[in-house]
C-alpha positions in Angstrom: 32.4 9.2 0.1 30.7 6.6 -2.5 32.6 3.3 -2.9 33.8 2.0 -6.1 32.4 -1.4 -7.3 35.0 -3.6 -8.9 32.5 -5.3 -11.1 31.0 -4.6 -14.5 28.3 -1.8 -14.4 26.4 -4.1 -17.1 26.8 -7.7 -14.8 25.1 -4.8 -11.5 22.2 -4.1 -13.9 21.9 -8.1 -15.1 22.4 -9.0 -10.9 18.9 -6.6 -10.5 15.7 -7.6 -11.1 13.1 -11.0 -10.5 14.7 -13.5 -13.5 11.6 -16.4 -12.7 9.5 -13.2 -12.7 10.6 -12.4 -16.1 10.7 -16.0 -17.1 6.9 -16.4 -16.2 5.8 -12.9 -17.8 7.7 -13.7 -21.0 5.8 -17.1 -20.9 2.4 -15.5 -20.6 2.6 -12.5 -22.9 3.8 -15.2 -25.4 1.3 -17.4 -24.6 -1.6 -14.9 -24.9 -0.5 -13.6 -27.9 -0.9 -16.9 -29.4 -4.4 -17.3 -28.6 -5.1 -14.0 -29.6 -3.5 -15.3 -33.2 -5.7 -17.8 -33.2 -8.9 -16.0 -31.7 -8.2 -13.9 -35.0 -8.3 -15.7 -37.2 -10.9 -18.4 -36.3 -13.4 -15.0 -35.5 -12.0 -13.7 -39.3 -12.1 -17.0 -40.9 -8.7 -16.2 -42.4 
């Protein structure tokens, strides 16, 4: 028989997962998307 959990099924899903992980790949998509920005336009001469 499956137990019941007491807490919020959205706070489970939010417990889940690697947060510095996350952290770190937000960081670096972010960080190569600005040199990409500026890789355009310096190749574009915009």
């Amino acid at each position: 028989m499956a137990e019941k959990h007491t807490a919020d099924p959205v706070e489970l899903m939010r417990a889940t997962g690697h947060p510095e992980l996350e952290y770190a790949a937000g960081w670096t998509i972010a960080g190569l998307v600005t040199i990409g920005t500026i890789v355009a336009a310096w190749v574009f001469a915009i």
